[in-house]
C-alpha positions in Angstrom: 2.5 -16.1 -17.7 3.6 -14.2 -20.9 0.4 -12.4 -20.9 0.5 -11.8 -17.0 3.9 -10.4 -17.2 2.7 -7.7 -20.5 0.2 -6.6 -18.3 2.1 -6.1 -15.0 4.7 -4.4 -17.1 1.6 -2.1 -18.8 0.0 -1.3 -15.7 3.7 -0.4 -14.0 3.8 2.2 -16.8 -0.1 3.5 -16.1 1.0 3.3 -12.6 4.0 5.8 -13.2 2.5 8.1 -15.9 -0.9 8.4 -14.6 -2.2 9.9 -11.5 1.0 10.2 -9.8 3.2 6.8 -8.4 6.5 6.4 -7.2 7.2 9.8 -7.1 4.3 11.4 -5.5 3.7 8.9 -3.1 7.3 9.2 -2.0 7.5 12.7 -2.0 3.9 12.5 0.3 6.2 10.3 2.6 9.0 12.5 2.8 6.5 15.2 4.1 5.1 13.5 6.3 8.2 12.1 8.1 9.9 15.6 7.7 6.8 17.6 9.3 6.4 15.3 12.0 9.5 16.3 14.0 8.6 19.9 14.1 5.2 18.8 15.8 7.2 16.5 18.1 9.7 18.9 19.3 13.3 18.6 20.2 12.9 15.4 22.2 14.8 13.1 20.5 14.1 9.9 22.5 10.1 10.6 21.8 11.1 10.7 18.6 12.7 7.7 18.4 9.2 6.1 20.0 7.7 7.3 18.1 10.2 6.7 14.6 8.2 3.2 13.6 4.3 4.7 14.3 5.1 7.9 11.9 7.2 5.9 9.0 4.3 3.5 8.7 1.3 6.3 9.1 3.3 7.4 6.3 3.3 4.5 3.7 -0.3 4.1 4.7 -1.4 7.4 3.8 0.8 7.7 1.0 -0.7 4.3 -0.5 -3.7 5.2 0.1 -3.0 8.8 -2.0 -2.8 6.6 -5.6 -5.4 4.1 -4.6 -7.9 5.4 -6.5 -5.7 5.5 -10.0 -5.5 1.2 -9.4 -8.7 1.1 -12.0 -9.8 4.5 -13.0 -7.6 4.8 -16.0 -8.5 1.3 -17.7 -11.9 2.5 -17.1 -11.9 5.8 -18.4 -9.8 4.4 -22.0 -12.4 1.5 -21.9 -9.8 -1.1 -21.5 -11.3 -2.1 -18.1 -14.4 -3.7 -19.8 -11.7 -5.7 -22.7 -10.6 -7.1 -18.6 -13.8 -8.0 -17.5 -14.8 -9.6 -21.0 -11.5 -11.9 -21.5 -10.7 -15.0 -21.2 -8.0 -14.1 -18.6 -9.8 -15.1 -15.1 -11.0 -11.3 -14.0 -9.5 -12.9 -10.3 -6.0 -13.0 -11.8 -5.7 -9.7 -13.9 -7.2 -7.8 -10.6 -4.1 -9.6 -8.4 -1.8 -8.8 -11.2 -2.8 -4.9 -11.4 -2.5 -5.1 -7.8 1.5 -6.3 -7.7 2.0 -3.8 -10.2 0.4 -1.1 -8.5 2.5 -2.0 -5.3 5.8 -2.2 -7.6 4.9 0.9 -8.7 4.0 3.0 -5.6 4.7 0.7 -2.6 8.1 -0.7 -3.4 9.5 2.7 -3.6 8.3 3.7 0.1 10.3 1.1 1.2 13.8 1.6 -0.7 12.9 5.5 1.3 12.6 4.2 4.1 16.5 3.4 5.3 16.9 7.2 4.3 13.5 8.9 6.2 14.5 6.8 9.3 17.7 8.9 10.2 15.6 12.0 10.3 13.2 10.2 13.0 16.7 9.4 15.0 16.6 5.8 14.3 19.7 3.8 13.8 20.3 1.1 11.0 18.7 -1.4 12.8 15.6 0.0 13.8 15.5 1.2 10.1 16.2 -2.2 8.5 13.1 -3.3 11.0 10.8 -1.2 10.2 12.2 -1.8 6.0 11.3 -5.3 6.9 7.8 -4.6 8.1 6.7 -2.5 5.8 8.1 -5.2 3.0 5.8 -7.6 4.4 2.6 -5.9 5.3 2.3 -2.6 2.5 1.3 -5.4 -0.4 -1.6 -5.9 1.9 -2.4 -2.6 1.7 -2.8 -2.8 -1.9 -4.3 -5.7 -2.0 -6.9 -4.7 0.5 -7.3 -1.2 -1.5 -8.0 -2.8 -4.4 -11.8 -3.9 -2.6 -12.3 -0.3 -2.4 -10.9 0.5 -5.6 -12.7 -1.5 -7.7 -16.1 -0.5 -5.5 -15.5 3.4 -6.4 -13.9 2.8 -10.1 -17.6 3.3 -11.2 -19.0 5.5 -9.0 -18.6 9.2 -9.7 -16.5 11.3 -6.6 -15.2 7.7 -5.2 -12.0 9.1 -3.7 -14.2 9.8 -0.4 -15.6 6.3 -0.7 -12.5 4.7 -1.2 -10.8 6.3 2.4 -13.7 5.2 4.0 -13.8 2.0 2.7 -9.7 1.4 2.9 -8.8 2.8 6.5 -11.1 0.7 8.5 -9.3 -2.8 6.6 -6.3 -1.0 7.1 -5.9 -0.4 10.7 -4.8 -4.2 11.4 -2.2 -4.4 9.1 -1.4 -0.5 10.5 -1.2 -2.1 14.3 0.5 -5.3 14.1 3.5 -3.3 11.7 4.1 -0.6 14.3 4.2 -4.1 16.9 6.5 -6.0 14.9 9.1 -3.0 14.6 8.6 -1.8 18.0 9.4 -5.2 19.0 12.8 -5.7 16.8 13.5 -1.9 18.1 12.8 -2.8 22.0 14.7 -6.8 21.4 11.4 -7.5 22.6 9.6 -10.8 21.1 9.9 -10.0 17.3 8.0 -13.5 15.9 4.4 -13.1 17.0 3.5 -9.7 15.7 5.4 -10.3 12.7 3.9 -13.8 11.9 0.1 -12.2 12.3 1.6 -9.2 9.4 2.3 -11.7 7.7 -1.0 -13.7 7.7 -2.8 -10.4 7.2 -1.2 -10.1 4.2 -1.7 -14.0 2.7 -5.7 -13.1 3.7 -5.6 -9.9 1.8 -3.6 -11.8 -1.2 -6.4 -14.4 -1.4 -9.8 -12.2 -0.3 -8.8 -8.9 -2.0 -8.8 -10.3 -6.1 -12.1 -12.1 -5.5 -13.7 -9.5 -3.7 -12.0 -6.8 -6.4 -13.1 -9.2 -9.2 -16.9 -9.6 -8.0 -17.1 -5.7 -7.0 -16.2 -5.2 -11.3 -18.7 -7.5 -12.8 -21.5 -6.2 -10.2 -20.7 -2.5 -11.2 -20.0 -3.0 -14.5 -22.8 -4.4 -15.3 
């Protein structure tokens, strides 16, 4: 666990210094959410509506936006093969530079989120909603990333690859968010969406390391 802990706290640092992280992704959020009134109009109860669907196009996109750094700067210092040829199970170290990533680029979407919400007209409890949503299902973004990560980390010009691969995995996790807080917003049945976010993310927590892992030893070969 030491050695797990060294290398979430290493890859937290990558996460921040290289590529962008917390502060580019949140700043790609906060322009999203800011330009999206100005295409709604004045309506404010559209907005509203529509308040859950733009915050979480948001963190999608702006996950998606520091994706490709998850692996590209272990492989381009070399470290990446020192991962592959450890004894540390390649499984682990990929779900381990996964969290970090997240704690490095998803957490802080969602400590924005009680702040972006009041320029979508949404009050504290449709903002704590949607806060909870996104808590649940943007690790499953990551973790689902990571597949395409690790298939474009050796491929030159993979940032096309990697939206292609990502967006199609994503679109569940997308739907069943913008359910679950539409639900909690409308007092609508909140459980059933929420519990299937939440399943989509266990899946993506125990398919996306292996399928990370296996996509590194094939390409790295």
């Amino acid at each position: 666990m030491t050695a797990q802990a060294a290398l979430i706290r290493r890859d937290i640092r990558i996460a921040v210094r290289v590529g962008g992280g917390a502060l580019i992704g949140v700043l790609f959020f906060l322009t999203v959410v800011v330009l999206m009134p100005f295409a709604v109009g004045p309506d404010l109860a559209l907005l509203t509506r529509l308040g859950p669907a733009i915050l979480w196009l948001g963190a999608l996109l702006a996950s998606l936006l520091t994706l490709d750094r998850l692996f590209m700067a272990d492989h381009e210092d070399g470290s990446l093969d020192l991962i592959v040829m450890s004894r540390t199970p390649l499984e682990l170290a990929c779900a381990t530079k996964a969290l970090a990533h997240w704690m490095a680029a998803g957490l802080p979407l969602i400590v924005a989120t009680p702040v972006l919400g009041l320029l979508l007209n949404l009050d504290t409890r449709s903002t704590a909603a949607v806060a909870l949503t996104l808590l649940a299902g943007t690790p499953s973004l990551t973790f689902t990333g990571m597949i395409g990560a690790a298939l474009a980390v050796t491929l030159h010009r993979g940032g096309l690859l990697l939206a292609v691969l990502v967006l199609p995995l994503s679109i569940p996790v997308l739907i069943f968010g913008v359910a679950a807080s539409q639900a909690a917003i409308s007092g609508l049945s909140f459980g059933a969406p929420f519990s299937i976010l939440c399943a989509l993310s266990l899946v993506s927590f125990v398919v996306g390391p292996f399928a990370a892992a296996a996509s590194l030893r094939h390409g790295l070969d």
